[in-house]
N, C-alpha and C positions, 0 to 999 in steps of 0.2 A: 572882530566884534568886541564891542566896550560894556562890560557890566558891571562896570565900577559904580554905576550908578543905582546901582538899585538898591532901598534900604533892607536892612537886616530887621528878621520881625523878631521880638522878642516874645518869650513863651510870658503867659498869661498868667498869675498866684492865683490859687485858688484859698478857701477860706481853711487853716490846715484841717489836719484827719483828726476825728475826734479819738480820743482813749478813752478806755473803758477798761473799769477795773476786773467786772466778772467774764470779758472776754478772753479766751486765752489764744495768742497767737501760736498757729502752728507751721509748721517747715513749710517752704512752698508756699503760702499766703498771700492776698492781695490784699495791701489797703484798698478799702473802700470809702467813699462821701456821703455816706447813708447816714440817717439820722441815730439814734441808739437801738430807738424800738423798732427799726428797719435792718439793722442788720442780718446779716445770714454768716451760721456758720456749716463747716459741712459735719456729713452726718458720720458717726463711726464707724469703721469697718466690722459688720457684723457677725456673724460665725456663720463657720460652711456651713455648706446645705449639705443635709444629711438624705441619705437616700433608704428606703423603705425598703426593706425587700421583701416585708409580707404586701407593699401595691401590688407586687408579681403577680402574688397567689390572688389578693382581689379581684384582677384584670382577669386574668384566667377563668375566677369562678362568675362572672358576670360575662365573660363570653361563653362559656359552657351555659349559663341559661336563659342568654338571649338564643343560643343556636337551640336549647329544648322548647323554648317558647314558639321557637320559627318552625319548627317538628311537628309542634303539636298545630298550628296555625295551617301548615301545609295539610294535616292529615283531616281537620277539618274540613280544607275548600275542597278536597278532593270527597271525601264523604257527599259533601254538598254538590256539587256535580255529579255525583254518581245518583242522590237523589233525586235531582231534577231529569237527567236522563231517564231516568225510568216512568219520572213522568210526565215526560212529554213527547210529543209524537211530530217528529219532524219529517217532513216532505219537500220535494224540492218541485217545485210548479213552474211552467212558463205560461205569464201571463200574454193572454193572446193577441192586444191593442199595441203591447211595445216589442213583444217577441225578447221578452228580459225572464231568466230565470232567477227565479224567487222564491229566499228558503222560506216558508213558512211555521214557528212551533205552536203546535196546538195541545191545548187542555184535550188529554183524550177522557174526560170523564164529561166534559160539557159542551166539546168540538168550539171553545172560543181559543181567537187567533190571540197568544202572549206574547210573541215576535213574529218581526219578519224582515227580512233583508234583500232589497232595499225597503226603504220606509215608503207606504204608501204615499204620502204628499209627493215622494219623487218620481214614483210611477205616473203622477197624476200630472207632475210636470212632464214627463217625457211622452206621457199620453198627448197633451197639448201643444207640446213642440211637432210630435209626431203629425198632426193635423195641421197646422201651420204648413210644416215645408210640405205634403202632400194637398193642397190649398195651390200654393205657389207655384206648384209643377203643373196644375193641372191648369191652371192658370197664362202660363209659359204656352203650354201643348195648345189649349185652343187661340190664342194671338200668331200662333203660328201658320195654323190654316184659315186664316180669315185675309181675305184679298178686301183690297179698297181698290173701289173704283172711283175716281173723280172724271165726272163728264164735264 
C-alpha cells in the first residue's frame, strides 16, 4: 500500500496566551485562552481539619436525651393504654348473617360502639356477597329439577 500521498495537516496558531501581570504562575499550571476576567486560578491548600473531641461528648449527650425523651414517650403511650383499657369494654361477637367474629369496644358508661373489627361497611359487604352466591345456588338447585318437555 502507497501513502505517499496523503497530505500532512499542519497544526493551526491560535491567537497567543495572554500575560497578566497579577497572575502568578504556579508549578504544574496550564496555560489557558481565557479572557483576563475569565480566568481561574486554583484555590489554596487550606489547613487540616481539625477534629473536635468535645462533638464526642455532644453526640453522646443528645443521644442520652433522645433515648430519655423516647422513655418518657414510651411511658406515656403505655399510661394511655392502660387508660383506655379500663375503659372500655371489649367483647368478641359473631355476627350471625356472615358467621365473622367481631371484636367489638364499647363505651361501658353509655354502651356506644368506639371500634370494631372488622369495620361494619365490610360486614355489609360480606353480608351482600353472602346473599349473592346463596341466590346462585339456589338458583343452580331448582334448574336442576326442572324437566322440559318439547311435544
Amino acid at each position: 500500500m502507497d501513502f505517499g500521498s496523503a497530505s500532512k495537516l499542519a497544526p493551526v496558531g491560535g491567537p497567543p496566551p495572554v500575560s497578566r501581570a497579577d497572575v502568578v504562575a504556579t508549578q504544574g499550571s496550564v496555560n489557558v485562552e481565557l479572557p483576563p476576567e475569565q480566568t481561574v486560578q486554583s484555590a489554596q491548600a487550606g489547613t487540616a481539619v481539625k477534629l473536635e473531641l468535645r462533638a464526642r461528648d455532644r453526640d453522646a449527650q443528645s443521644r442520652a436525651a433522645f433515648e430519655q425523651r423516647t422513655a418518657v414517650k414510651q411511658q406515656q403511650r403505655q399510661q394511655s393504654q392502660a387508660d383506655v383499657k379500663q375503659s372500655v369494654d371489649r367483647r368478641l361477637v359473631i355476627e350471625p348473617r356472615t358467621r365473622t367474629v367481631v371484636l367489638e369496644e364499647k363505651d361501658p358508661r353509655t354502651g356506644e360502639t368506639i371500634a370494631q373489627l372488622p369495620d361494619e361497611t365490610l360486614l355489609k359487604l360480606r353480608i351482600y356477597s353472602r346473599e349473592l352466591t346463596e341466590r346462585a345456588q339456589d338458583d343452580r338447585d331448582t334448574r336442576r329439577h326442572e324437566i322440559e318437555r318439547i311435544a
